[in-house]
N, C-alpha and C positions, 0 to 999 in steps of 0.2 A: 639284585637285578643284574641281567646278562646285558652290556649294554653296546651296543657297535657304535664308534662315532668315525665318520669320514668328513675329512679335509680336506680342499677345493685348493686347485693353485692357485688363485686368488687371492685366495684368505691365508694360503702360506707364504709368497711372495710377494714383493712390490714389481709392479709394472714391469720392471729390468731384467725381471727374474731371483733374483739377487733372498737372502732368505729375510721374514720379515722377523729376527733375531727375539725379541719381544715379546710381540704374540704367540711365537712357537714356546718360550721358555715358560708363559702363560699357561700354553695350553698342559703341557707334562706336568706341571704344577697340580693343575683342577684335577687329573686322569690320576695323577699316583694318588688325590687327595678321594677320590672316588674309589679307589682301590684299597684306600687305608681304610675307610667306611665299610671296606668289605664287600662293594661290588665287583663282576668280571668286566672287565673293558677289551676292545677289539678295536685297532686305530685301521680304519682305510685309507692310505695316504697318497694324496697327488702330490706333483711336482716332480717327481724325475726328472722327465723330459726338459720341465723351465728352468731346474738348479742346473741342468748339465748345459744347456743354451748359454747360462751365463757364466758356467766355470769354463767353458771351450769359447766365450768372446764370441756367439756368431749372432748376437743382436739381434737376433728374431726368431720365432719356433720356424724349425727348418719344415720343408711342404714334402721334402722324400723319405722315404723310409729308411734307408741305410743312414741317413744323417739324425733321424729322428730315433733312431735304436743305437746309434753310437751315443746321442746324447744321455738316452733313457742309461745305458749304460754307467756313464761317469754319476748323473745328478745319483740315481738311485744309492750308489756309496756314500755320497756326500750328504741324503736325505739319512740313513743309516748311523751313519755319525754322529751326526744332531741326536735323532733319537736316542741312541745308547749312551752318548753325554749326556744328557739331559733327565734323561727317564735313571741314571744311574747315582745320580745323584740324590733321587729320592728314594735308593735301593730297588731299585724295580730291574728287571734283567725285559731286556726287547729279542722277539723272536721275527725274522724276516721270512714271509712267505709270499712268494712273486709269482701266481695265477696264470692261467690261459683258458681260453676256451675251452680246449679238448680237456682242462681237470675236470671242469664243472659239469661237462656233455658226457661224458665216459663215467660211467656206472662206479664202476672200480677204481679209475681214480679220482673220482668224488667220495667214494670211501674212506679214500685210505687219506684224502683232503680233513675228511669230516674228522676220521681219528687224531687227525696230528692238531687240530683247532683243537679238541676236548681234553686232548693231554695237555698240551700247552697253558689252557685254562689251567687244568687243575694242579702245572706245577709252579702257578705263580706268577705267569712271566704277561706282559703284554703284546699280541701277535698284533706287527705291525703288515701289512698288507696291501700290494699295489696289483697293480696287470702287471704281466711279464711283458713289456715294453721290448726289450730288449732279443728275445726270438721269437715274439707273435706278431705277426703283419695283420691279424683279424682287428683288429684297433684300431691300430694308428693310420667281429662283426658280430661273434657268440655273447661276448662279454660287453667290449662297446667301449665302454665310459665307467669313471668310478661311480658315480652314483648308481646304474644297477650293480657294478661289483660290492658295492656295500651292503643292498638288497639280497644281492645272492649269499653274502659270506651270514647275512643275517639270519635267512632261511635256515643256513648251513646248518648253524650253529645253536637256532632255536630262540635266535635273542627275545628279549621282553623289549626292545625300543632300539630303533635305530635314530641318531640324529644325523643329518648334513647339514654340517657347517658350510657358510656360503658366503657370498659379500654382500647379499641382500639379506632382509630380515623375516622374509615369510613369503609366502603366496599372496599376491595384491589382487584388488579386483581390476587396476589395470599395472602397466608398467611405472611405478612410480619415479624412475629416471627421466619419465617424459609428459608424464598426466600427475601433477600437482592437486588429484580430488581421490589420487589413488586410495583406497582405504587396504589396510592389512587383514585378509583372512584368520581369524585366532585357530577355527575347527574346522576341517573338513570331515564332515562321515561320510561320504558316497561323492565316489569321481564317476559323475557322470560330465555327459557332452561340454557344457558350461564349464566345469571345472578345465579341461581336455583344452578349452579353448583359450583359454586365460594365460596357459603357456607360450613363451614367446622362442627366439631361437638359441642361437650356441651362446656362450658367455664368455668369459673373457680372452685374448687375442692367445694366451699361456694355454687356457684350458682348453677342455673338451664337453663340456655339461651346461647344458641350459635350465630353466627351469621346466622343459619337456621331456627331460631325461629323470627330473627330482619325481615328477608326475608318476613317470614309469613305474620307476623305485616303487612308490605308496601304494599303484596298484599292485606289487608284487609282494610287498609288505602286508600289508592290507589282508592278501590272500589268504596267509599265513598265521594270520591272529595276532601279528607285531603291530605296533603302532609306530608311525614315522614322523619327526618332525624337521621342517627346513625352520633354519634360527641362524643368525648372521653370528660368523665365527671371528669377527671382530673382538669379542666379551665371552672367552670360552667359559668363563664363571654359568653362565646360565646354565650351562650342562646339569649345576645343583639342581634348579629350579625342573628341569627337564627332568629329571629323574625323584624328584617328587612332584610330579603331575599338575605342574604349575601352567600359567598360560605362558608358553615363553614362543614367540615365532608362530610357525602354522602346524598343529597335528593335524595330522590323517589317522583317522581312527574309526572300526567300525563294533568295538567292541560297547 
């Protein structure tokens, strides 16, 4: 299986920004342990922006852009790090490719995108993958948010399933932070109005992704013959179950 899994700064950091050490060493665990199995894995990774807030001390996501692209700058090395420790230990080699808008919108170079993802795949390595944070100001309009960049890189690349990891557990029939009758969606086959409407707004004060943007994604997944699942990246272990077709979180699926 081709599989893309994107990471939420949420689900990679605590509140402070700070990294949530654990969980991340967790997750490169399940991903090389999927990879030993012989699947392709593709990491979408947030948190730039929130590692670099807390390695420069400025106690909150900064609101301008030049503070926001200096931060994107520092965290993204220090996100970088983590990975290639981590993933290098199970021998796995990380490759870093950092997006914009104009790759994905430009003919040719979403080409020459698409080529450098299928080599990549095929020399082993896991392509870790963000927005270029750092000289795109469209962000922080083409791209948006990681949850469609992870829809897009899925497309790209022809995945069989993308997951977002998240700090909630699925699609609910209401917010269950606040309606205690909330029940969990297992399946969706068809986002219509209803579904549309069940999304609430941005998420956490680090990120940039609600569960209107995970919506997006699955229609764009969707489109494409992928199936999509949100599943709380708390317990990266379910990734197993996710890729044997288990009920794990909310599929969007219209196959």
């Amino acid at each position: 299986m081709r599989l893309v899994v994107k990471i939420g700064t949420s689900t990679l950091t605590y509140p402070n920004g700070k990294l949530n050490i654990r969980r991340v060493e967790n997750l490169c665990k399940v991903i090389s342990d999927l990879k030993n199995a012989g699947h392709e894995v593709l990491l979408v990774s947030s948190g730039a922006i929130g590692m670099g807030v807390s390695k420069l001390g400025l106690g909150e996501k900064p609101r301008d852009i030049p503070t926001k692209q200096a931060a994107a700058a520092v965290g993204q090395c220090e996100l970088m790090y983590v990975y290639d420790k981590l993933f290098g230990e199970y021998n796995y080699t990380v490759a870093q490719i950092l997006i914009t808008g104009d790759d994905v919108d430009n003919e040719l170079r979403r080409n020459h995108l698409e080529n450098t993802f299928f080599r990549l795949l095929e020399l082993g390595t896991i392509p870790v993958i963000n927005e270029n944070d750092t000289v795109s100001t469209a962000e922080i309009v083409s791209v948006g948010d990681n949850d469609t960049l992870a829809a897009i890189v899925s497309v790209i690349v022809k995945a069989d399933l993308l997951v977002l990891l998240s700090d909630i557990d699925g699609l609910y029939t209401a917010d269950p932070r606040k309606d205690g009758n909330a029940r969990l969606i297992p399946l969706v086959t068809e986002i219509d109005d209803g579904i549309v409407a069940l999304a609430g707004g941005a998420g956490s004060s680090l990120g940039t992704g609600g569960m209107s943007t995970k919506i997006g994604a699955a229609k764009m997944c969707n489109a494409a013959g992928i199936d999509m699942i949100i599943a709380n990246g708390a317990s990266p272990e379910l990734l197993y179950g996710a890729v044997e077709g288990k009920d794990v979180g909310t599929r969007f699926s219209k196959k």
